[in-house]
Structures are given as structure tokens and as C-alpha cells.
C-alpha positions as CSV (number, residue, x, y, z in Angstrom):
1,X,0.0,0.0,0.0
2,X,1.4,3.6,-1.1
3,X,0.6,6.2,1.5
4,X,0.0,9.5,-0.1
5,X,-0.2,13.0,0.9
6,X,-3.2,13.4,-1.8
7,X,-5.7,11.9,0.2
8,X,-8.4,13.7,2.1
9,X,-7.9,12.7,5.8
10,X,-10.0,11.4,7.7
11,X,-11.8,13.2,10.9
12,X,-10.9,12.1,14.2
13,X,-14.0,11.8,16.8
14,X,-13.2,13.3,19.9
15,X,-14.2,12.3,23.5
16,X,-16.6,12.4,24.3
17,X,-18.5,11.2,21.6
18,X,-20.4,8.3,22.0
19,X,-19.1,6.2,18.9
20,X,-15.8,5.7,21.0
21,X,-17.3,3.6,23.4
22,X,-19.2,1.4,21.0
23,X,-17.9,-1.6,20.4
24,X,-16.9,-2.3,16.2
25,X,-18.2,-5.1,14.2
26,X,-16.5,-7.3,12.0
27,X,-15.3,-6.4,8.5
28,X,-17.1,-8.7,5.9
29,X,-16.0,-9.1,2.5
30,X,-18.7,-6.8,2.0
31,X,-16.8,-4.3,3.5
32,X,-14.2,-4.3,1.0
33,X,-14.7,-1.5,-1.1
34,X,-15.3,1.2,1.9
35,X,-12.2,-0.6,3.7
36,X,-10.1,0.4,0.6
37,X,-11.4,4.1,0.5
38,X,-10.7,4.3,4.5
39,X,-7.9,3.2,4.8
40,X,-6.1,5.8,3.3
41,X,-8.3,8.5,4.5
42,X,-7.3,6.9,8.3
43,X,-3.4,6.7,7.2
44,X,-3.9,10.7,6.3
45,X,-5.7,11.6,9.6
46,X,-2.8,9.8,11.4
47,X,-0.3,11.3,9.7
48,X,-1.4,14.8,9.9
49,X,-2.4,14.8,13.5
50,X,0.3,13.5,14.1
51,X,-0.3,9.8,15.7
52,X,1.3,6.2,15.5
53,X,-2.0,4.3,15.3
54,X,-5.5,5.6,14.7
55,X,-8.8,2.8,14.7
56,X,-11.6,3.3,12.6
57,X,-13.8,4.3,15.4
58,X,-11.9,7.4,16.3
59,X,-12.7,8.6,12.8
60,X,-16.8,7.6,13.1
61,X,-17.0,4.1,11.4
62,X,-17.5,0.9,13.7
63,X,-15.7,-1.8,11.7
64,X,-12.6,-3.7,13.6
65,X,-9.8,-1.9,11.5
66,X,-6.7,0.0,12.7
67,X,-4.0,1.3,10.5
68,X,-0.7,2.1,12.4
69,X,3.1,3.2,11.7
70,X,5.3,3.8,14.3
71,X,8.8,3.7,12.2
72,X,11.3,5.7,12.7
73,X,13.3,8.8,11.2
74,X,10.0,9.4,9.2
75,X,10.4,6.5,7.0
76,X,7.0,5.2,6.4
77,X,6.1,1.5,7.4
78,X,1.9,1.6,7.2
79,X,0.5,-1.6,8.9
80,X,-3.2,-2.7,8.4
81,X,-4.6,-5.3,10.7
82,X,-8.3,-6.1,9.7
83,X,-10.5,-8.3,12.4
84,X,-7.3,-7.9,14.9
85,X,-7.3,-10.4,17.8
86,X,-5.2,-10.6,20.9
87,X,-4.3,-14.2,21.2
88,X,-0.8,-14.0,23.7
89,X,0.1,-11.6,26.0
90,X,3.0,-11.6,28.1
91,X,1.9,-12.1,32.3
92,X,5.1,-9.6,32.3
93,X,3.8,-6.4,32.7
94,X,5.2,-3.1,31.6
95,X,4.4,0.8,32.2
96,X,4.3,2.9,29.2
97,X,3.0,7.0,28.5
98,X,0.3,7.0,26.4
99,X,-1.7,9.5,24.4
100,X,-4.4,9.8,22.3
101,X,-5.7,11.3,19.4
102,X,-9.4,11.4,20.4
103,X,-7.9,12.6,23.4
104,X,-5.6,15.4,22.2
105,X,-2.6,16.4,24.5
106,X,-3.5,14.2,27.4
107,X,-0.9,11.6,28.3
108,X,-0.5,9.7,31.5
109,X,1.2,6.4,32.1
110,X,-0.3,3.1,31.2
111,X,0.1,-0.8,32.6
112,X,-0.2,-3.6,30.1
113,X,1.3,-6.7,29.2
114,X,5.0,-6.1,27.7
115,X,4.3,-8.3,24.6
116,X,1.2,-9.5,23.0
117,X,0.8,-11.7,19.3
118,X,-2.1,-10.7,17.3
119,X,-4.1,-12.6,14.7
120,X,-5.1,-10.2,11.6
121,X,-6.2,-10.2,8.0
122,X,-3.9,-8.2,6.0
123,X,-5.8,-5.4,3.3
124,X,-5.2,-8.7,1.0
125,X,-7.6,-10.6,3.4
126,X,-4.8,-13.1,4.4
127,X,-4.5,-14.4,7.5
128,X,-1.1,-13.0,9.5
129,X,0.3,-12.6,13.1
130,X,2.3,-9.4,14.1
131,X,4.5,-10.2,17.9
132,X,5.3,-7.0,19.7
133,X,6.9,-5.5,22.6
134,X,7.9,-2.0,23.8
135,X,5.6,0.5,21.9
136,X,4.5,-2.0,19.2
137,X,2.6,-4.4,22.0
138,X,1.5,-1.1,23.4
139,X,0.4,0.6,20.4
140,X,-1.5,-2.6,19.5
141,X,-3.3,-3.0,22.5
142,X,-4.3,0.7,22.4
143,X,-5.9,0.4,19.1
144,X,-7.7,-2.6,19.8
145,X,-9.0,-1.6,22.8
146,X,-10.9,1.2,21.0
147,X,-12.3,-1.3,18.7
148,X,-13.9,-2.6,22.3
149,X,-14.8,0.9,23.4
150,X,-12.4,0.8,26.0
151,X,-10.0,4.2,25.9
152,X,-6.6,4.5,27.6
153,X,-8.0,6.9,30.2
154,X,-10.2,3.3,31.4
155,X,-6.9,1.7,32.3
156,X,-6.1,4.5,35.1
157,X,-7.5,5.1,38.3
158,X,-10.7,7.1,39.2
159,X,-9.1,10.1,40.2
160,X,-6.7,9.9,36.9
161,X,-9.1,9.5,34.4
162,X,-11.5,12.3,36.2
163,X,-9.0,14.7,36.3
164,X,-7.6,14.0,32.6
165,X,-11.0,14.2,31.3
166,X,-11.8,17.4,33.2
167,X,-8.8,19.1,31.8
168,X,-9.0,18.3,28.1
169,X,-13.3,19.3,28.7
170,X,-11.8,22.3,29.9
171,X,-8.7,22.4,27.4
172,X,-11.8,21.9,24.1
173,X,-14.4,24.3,25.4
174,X,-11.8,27.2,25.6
175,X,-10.4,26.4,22.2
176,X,-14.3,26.7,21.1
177,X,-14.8,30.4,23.0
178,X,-10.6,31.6,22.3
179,X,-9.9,34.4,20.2
């Protein structure tokens, strides 16, 4: 797949709209042809915000799909995982900062297993596995988390979460009434 710059990106759903916490369907062969016209559109959105992964319902559209690229010195390496599945994590755990891009400019530090294997179909429809660790097995379980409505903010405490969804309320509403 050729990423271009061409491509109209995507718009990224913010919290707290309700799509995040709905939990995606399957994509069907059916879904082929708006698969191939998203997935670009989600590579753009990524790109431009920018982010290291981005699932389809951050951008409105409830089908298990996450496009990601977290390589390095700007070199692009798109992965697309279709129907993504967890099926080994690591009982090792490991504590990572995370971020968002429904979330914009909140971080805070994250606890999941340090490597997890995932079962995918590749854009082709071919079955494939993709092992990770360090940001990859993060990044992975981030995105498929939101195809389970779950956001990265659910994985911290109470008083976390509360306060990091206060601030970027706070942080969106006086963007909306700035100058």
C-alpha cells in the first residue's frame, strides 16, 4: 500500500462522543470497497495529526480496523490489521506513557502486558500474526482496545481518568470560545 499526501484525511472523533465507546463489528467481505477508501483516509488523519495508530472508530466508522506506523526517522512503514485479535500476552507487565488522538494532548502512564501476538487479516484478506513489545505491544493494545470501546483513560484510576477528562473538557471548550 502507497501512503499519499493526496488523500483527504479522515476526521478524528473526539471524546466524548459516543461512537468511542461502542464496540466495532467485524469487516465482511462486504466491506471491501469502503475498507479500501478508509484506509487511506485513516493513514492521512494519522499522519497529519500526528499519531502512531488511529482505529476506525476514532474517525466515526464501527468496523474492527486500525492502521498504524510507528517507524522511525519518518520512514514510512503503514501496517493494516483487519478483524485484529489478541491471542498471547506476556503475564510480564510493563508501564508505558500514552496518548491519544481522540484525546488530544492528554498523556499519563499506562500498565499492560510487555508483549502480546495478534491474529489479523492483511488489506489482501490473508490471515497474518504481528509479535510486539515495547511500543509495538503497546500501540497494538491501544488500538484494539478502541475497537472494544475501551480508551486508555479506562486503564487508570478514578481520580486519573476524572482529572484527565476534566482538563482536556476544559482544554476543548476554551479552544471553542478563544480568540
Amino acid at each position: 500500500m502507497s501512503v499519499t499526501t493526496e488523500i483527504a484525511p479522515a476526521k478524528i472523533v473526539l471524546v466524548p462522543d459516543p461512537v468511542l465507546r461502542r464496540v466495532a463489528r467485524a469487516v465482511t467481505p462486504a466491506d471491501a470497497e469502503a475498507v479500501a477508501r478508509l484506509v487511506p483516509a485513516m493513514f492521512a488523519a494519522m499522519y497529519a495529526a500526528p499519531g502512531i495508530g488511529l482505529a476506525a472508530p476514532q474517525v466515526g466508522v464501527l468496523l474492527r480496523l486500525v492502521v498504524m506506523d510507528l517507524a522511525p526517522e519518518k520512514v514510512p512503514a503503514p501496517i493494516v490489521l483487519i478483524n485484529p485479535e489478541i491471542v498471547a500476552k506476556s503475564e510480564e507487565l510493563a508501564v508505558r506513557e500514552e496518548g491519544c488522538l481522540s484525546l488530544p494532548g492528554q498523556y499519563a502512564d499506562v500498565t499492560r502486558p510487555a508483549r502480546v501476538r495478534v491474529k489479523y487479516q492483511d488489506e489482501a484478506g490473508k490471515t497474518a500474526e504481528i509479535e510486539g513489545e515495547g511500543l509495538l505491544a503497546a500501540c497494538l493494545q491501544h488500538e484494539i482496545d478502541h475497537l472494544n470501546g475501551v480508551l486508555f483513560v479506562d486503564h487508570l484510576s478514578a481520580l486519573k481518568r476524572n482529572i484527565l477528562l476534566r482538563k482536556l473538557a476544559k482544554e476543548l471548550k476554551d479552544k471553542k470560545t478563544g480568540p
